[in-house]
PDB file with SEQRES, HELIX, SHEET and CRYST1 records, atoms N, CA, C and O in Angstrom:
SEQRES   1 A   50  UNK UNK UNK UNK UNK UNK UNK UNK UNK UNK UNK UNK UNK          
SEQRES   2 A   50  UNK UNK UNK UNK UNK UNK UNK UNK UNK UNK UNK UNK UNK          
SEQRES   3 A   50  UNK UNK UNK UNK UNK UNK UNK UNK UNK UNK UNK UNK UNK          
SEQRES   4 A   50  UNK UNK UNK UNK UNK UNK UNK UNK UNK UNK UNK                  
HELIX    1 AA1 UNK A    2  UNK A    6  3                                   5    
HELIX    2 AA2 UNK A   14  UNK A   18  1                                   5    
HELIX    3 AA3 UNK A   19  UNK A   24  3                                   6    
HELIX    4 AA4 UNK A   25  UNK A   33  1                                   9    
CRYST1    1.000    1.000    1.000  90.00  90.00  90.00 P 1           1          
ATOM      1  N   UNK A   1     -33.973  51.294  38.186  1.00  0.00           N  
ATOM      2  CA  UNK A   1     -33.813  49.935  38.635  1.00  0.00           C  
ATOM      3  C   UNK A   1     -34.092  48.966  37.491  1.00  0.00           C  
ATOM      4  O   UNK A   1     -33.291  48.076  37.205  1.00  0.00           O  
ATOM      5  N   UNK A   2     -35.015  49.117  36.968  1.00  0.00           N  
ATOM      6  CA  UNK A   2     -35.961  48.670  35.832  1.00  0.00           C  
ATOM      7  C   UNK A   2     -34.593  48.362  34.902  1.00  0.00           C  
ATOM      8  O   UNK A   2     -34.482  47.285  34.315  1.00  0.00           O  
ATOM      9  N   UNK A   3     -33.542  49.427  34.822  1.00  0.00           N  
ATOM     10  CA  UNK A   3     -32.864  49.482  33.512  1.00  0.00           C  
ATOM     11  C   UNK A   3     -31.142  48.646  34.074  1.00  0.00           C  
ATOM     12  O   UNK A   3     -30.427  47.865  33.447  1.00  0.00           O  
ATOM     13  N   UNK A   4     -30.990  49.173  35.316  1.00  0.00           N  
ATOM     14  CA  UNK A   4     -29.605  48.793  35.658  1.00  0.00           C  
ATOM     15  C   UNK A   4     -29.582  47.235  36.218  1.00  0.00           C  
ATOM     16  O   UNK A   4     -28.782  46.362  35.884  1.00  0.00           O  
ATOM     17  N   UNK A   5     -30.727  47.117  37.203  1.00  0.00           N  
ATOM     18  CA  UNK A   5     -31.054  45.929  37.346  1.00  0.00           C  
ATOM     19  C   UNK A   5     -30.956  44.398  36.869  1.00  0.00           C  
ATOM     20  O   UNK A   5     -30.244  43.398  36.968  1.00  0.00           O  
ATOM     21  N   UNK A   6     -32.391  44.975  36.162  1.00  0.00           N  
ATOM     22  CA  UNK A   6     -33.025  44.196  35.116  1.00  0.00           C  
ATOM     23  C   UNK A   6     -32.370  43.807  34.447  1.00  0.00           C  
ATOM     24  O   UNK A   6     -31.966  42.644  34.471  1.00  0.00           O  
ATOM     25  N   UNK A   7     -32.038  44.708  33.590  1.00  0.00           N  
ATOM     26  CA  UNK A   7     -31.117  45.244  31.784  1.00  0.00           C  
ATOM     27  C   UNK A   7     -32.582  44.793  31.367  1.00  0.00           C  
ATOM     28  O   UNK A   7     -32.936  43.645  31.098  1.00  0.00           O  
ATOM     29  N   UNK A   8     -33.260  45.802  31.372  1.00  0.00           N  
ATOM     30  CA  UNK A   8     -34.791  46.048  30.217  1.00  0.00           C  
ATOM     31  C   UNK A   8     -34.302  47.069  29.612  1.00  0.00           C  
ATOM     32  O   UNK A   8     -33.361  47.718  30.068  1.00  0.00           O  
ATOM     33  N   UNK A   9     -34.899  47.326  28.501  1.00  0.00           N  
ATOM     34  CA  UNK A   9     -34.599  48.629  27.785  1.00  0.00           C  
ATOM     35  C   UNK A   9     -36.280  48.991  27.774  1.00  0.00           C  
ATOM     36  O   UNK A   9     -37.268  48.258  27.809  1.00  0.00           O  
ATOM     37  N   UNK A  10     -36.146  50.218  27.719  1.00  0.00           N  
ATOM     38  CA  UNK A  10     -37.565  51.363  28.040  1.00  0.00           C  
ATOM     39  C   UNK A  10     -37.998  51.199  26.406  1.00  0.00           C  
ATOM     40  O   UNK A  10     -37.177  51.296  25.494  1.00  0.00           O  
ATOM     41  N   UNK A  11     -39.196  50.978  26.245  1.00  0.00           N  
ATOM     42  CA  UNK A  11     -39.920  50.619  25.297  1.00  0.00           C  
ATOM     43  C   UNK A  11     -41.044  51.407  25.131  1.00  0.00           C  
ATOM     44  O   UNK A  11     -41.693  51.898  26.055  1.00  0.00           O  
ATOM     45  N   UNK A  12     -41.383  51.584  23.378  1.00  0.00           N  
ATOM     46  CA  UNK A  12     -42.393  52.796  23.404  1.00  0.00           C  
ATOM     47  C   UNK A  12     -43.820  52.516  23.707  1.00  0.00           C  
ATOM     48  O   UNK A  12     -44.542  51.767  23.050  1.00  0.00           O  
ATOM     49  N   UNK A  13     -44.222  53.324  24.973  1.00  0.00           N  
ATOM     50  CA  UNK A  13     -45.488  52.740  25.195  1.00  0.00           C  
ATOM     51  C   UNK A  13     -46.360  53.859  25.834  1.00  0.00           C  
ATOM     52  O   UNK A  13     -45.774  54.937  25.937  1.00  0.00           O  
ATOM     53  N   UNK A  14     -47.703  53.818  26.304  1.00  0.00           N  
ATOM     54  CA  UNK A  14     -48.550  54.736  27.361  1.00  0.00           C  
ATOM     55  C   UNK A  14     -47.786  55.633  28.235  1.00  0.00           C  
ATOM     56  O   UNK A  14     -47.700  56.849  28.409  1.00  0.00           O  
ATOM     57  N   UNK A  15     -47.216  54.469  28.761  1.00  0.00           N  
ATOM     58  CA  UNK A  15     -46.428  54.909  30.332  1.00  0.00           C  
ATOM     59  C   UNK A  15     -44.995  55.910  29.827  1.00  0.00           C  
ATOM     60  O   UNK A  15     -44.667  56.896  30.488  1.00  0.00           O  
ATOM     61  N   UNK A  16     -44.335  55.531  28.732  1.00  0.00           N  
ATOM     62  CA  UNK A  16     -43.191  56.313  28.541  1.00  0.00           C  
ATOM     63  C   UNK A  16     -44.128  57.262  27.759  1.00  0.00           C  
ATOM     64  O   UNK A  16     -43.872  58.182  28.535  1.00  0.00           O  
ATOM     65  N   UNK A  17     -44.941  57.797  26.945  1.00  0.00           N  
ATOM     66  CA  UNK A  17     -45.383  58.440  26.230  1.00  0.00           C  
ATOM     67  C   UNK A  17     -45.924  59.840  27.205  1.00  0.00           C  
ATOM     68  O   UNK A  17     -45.976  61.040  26.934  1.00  0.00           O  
ATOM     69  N   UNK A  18     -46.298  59.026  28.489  1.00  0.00           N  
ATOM     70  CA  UNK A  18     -47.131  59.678  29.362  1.00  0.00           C  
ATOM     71  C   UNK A  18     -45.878  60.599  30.269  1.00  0.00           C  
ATOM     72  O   UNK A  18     -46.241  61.691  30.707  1.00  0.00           O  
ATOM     73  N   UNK A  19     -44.755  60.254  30.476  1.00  0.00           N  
ATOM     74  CA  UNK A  19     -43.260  60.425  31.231  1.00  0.00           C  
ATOM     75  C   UNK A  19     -43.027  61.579  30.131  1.00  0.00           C  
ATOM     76  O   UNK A  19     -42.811  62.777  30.318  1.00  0.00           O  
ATOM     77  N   UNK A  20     -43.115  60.989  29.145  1.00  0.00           N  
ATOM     78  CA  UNK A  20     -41.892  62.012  28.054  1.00  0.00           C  
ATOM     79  C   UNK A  20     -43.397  63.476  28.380  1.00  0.00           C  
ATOM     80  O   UNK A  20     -43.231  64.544  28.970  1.00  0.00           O  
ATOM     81  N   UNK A  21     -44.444  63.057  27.876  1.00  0.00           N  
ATOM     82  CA  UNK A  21     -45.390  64.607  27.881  1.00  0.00           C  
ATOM     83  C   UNK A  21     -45.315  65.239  28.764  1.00  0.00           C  
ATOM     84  O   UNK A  21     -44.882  66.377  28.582  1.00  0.00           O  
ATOM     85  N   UNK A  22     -45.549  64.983  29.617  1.00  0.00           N  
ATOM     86  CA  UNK A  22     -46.227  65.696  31.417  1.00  0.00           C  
ATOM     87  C   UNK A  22     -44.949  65.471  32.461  1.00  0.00           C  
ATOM     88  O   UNK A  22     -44.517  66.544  32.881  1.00  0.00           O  
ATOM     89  N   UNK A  23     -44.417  64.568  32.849  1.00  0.00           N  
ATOM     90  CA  UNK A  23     -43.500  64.954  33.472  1.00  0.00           C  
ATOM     91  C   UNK A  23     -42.138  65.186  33.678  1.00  0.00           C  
ATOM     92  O   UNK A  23     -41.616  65.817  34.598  1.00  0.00           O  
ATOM     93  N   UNK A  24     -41.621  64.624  32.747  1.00  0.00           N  
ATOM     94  CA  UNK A  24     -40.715  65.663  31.775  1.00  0.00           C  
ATOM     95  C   UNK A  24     -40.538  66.940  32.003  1.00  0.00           C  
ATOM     96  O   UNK A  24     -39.673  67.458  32.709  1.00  0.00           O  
ATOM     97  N   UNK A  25     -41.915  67.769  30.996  1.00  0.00           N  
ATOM     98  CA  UNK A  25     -41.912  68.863  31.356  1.00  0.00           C  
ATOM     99  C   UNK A  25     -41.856  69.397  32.539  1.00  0.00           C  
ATOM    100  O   UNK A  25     -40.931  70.200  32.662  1.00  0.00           O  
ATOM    101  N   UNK A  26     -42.751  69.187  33.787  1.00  0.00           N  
ATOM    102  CA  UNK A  26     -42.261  69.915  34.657  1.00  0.00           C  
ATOM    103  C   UNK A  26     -41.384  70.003  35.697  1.00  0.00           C  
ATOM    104  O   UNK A  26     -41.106  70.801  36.591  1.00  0.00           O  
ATOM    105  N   UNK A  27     -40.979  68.768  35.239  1.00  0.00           N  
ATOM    106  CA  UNK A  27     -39.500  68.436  36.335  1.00  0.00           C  
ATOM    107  C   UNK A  27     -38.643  69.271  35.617  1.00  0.00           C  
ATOM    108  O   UNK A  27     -38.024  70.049  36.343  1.00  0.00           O  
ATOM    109  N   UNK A  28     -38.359  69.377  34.172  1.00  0.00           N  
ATOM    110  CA  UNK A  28     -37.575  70.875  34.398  1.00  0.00           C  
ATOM    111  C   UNK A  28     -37.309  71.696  34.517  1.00  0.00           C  
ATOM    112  O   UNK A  28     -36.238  72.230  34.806  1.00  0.00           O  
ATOM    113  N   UNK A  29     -39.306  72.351  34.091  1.00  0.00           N  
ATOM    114  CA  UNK A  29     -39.514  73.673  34.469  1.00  0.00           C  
ATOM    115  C   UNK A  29     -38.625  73.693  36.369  1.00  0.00           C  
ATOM    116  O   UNK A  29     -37.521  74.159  36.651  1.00  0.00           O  
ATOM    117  N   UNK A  30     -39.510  73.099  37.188  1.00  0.00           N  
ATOM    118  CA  UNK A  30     -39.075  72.545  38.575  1.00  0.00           C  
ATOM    119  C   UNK A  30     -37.322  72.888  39.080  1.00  0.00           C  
ATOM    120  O   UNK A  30     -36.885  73.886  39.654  1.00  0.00           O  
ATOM    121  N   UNK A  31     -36.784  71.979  38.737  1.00  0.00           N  
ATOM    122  CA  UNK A  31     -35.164  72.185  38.341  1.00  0.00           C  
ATOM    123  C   UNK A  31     -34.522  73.678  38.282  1.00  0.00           C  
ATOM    124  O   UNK A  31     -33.843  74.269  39.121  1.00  0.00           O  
ATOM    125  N   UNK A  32     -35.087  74.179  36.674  1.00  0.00           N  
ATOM    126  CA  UNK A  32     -35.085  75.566  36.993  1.00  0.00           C  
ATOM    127  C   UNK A  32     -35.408  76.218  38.063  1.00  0.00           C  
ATOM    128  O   UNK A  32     -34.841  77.277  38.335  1.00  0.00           O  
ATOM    129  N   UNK A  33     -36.011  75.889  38.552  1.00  0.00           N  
ATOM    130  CA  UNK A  33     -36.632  76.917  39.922  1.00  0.00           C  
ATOM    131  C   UNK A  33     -35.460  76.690  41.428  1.00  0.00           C  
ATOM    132  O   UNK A  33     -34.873  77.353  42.283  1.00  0.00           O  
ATOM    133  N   UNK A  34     -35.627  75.536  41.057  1.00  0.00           N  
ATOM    134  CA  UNK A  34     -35.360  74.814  42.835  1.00  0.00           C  
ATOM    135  C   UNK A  34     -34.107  73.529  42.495  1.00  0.00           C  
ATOM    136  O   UNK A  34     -34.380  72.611  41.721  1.00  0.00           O  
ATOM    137  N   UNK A  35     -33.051  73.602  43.028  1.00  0.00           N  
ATOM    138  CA  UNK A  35     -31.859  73.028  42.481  1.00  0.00           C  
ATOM    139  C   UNK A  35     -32.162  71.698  43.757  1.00  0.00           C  
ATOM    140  O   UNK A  35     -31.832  71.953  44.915  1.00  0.00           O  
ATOM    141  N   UNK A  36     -32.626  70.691  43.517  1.00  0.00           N  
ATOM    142  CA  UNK A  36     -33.144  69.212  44.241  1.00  0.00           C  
ATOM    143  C   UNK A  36     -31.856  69.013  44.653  1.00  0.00           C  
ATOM    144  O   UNK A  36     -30.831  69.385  44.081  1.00  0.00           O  
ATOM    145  N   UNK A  37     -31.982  68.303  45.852  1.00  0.00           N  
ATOM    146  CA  UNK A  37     -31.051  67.996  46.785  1.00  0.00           C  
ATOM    147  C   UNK A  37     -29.864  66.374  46.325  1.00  0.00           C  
ATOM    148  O   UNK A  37     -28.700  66.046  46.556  1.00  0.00           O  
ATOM    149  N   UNK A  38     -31.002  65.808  45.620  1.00  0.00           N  
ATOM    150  CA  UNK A  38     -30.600  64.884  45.105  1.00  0.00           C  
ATOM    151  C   UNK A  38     -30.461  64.310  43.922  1.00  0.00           C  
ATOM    152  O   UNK A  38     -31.058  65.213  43.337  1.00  0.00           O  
ATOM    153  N   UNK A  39     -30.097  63.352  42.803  1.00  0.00           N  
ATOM    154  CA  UNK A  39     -30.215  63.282  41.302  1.00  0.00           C  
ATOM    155  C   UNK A  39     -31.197  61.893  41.229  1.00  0.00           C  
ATOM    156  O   UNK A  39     -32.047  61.418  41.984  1.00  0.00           O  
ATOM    157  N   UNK A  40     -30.660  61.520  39.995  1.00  0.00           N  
ATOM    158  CA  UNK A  40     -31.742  60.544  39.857  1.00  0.00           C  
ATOM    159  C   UNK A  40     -31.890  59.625  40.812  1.00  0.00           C  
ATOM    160  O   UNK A  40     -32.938  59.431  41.428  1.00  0.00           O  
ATOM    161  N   UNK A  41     -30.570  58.867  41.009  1.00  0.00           N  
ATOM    162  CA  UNK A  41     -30.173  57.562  42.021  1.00  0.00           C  
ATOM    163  C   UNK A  41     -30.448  57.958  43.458  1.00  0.00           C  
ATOM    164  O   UNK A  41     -29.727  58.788  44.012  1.00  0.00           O  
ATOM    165  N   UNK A  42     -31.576  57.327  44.139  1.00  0.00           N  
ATOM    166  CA  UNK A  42     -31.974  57.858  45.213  1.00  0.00           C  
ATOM    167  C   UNK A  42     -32.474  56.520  45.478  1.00  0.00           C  
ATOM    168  O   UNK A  42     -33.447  55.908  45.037  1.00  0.00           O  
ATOM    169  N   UNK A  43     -31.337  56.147  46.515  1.00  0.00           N  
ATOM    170  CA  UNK A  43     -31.706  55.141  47.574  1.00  0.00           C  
ATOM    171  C   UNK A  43     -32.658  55.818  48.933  1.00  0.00           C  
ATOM    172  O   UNK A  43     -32.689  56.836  49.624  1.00  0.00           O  
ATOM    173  N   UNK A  44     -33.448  54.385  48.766  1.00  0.00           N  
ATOM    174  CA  UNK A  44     -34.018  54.912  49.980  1.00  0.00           C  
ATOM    175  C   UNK A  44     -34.711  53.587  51.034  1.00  0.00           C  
ATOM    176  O   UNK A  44     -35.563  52.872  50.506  1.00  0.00           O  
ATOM    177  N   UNK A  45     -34.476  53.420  51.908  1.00  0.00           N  
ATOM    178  CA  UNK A  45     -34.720  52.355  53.096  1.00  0.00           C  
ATOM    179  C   UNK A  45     -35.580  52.818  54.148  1.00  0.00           C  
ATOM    180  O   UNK A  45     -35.516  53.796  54.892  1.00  0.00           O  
ATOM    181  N   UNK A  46     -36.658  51.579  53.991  1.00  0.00           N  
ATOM    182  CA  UNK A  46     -38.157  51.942  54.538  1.00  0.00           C  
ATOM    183  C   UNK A  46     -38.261  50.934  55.586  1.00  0.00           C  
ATOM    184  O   UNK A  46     -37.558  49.924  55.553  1.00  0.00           O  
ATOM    185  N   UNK A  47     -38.964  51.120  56.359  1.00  0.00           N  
ATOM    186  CA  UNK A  47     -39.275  49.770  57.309  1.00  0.00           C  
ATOM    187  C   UNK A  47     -40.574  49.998  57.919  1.00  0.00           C  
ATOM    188  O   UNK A  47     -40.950  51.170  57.943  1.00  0.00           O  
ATOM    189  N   UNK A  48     -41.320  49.128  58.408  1.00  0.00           N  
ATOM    190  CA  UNK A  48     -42.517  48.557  59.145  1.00  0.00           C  
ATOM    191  C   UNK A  48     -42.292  49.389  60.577  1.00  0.00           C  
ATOM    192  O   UNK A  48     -41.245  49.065  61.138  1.00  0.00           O  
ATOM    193  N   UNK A  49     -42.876  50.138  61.088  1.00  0.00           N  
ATOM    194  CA  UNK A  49     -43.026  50.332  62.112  1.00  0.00           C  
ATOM    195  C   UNK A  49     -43.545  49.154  63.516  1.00  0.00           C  
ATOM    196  O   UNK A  49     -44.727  48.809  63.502  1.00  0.00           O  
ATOM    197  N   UNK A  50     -42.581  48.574  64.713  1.00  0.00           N  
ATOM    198  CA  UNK A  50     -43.143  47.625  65.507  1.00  0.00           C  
ATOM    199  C   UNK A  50     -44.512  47.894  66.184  1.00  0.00           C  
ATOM    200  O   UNK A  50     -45.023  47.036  66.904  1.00  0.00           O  
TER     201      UNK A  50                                                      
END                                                                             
């Protein structure tokens, strides 16, 4: 959202440093294993319960 949205570009920082180390990795180990139902673009619509 951040990127298509916005138009920010991802900048080197904690948070991407922290993405690229740790989860990165195991989202592909992951992948390998278990073929996800869905890709990146994942809408999703929430609401308040009355």
């Amino acid at each position: 959202m951040a990127t298509s949205v916005f138009k920010l570009t991802p900048k080197e920082g904690p948070m991407v440093k922290f993405y690229d180390r740790l989860v990165l990795p195991v989202t592909k180990a992951a992948e390998k294993l278990v073929k996800p139902p869905f890709g990146q673009s994942v809408f999703v619509v929430a609401r308040v319960p009355d």
